[in-house]
N, C-alpha and C positions, 0 to 999 in steps of 0.2 A: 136436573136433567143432564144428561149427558152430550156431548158435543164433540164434534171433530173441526178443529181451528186447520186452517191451511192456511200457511202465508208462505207468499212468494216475493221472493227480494228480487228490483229491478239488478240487474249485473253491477252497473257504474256504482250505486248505492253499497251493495255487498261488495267488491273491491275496495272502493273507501275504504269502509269497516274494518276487511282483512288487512290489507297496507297498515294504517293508521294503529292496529292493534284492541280497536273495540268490539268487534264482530263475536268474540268467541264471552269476553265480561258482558256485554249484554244478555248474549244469550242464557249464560248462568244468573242474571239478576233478572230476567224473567222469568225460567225455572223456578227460582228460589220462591217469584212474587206468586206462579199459578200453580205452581205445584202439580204437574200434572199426572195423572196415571199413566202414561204412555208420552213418550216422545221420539220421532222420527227423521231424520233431516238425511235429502237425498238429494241430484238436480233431477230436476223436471223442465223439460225444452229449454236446457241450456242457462234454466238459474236456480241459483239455489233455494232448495223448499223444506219447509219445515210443516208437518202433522203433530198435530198434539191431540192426544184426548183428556176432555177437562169434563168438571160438573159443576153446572152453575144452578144455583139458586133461585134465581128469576132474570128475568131477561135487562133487567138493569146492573146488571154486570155486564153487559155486551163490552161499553165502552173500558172498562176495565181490565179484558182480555186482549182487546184489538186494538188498541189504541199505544201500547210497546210495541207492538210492530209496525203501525203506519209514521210513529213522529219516530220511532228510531233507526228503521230501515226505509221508508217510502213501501213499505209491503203493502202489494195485493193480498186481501184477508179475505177469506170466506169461512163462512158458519156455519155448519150441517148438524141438528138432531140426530143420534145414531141410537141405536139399542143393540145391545149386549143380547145374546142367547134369551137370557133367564126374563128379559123385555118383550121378547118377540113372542114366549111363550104365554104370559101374559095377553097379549093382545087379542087374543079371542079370533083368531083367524077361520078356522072353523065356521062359527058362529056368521063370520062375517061374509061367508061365503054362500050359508044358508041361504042369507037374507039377499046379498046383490049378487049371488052369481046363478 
């Protein structure tokens, strides 16, 4: 299933990083480890954010995704289910509108 990770680096955390020189090799040894189809990194109210979209297998990869960004940066993570086009059409909307709308 497909997923959208959002993590948000506290500022003090992400300056460490950058200063110190790990901020940008972590990020590529995460990359490397989730491989993601899509990556994004922007700031968002003033700290820096990073979107990934991943595909996990079952939900015991949570800790596997999330877990680089909270012991490496202190990041706020969130995990969103998302669908693709080709998902949404699948979904039977129509059908589903029959019936509860």
């Amino acid at each position: 299933m497909r997923f959208l990770l959002k993590a948000v680096l506290p500022v003090e955390a992400g300056n460490r990083a950058v200063k110190d020189g790990s901020l940008g090799a972590r990020l590529k040894q995460v990359m490397e480890e989730l491989k993601p189809e899509a990556a994004y990194f922007y700031a968002e109210n003033g700290k820096r954010t990073t979107l990934l979209v991943i595909d996990l297998k079952d939900a015991s990869q949570i800790p596997m995704v999330a877990e680089p960004f909270f012991l490496s940066f202190n990041a706020h993570v969130e995990l969103h289910p998302i669908m693709g086009p080709e998902d949404l059409a699948k979904a039977g909307l129509d059908n589903l509108a029959k019936k509860w709308g």
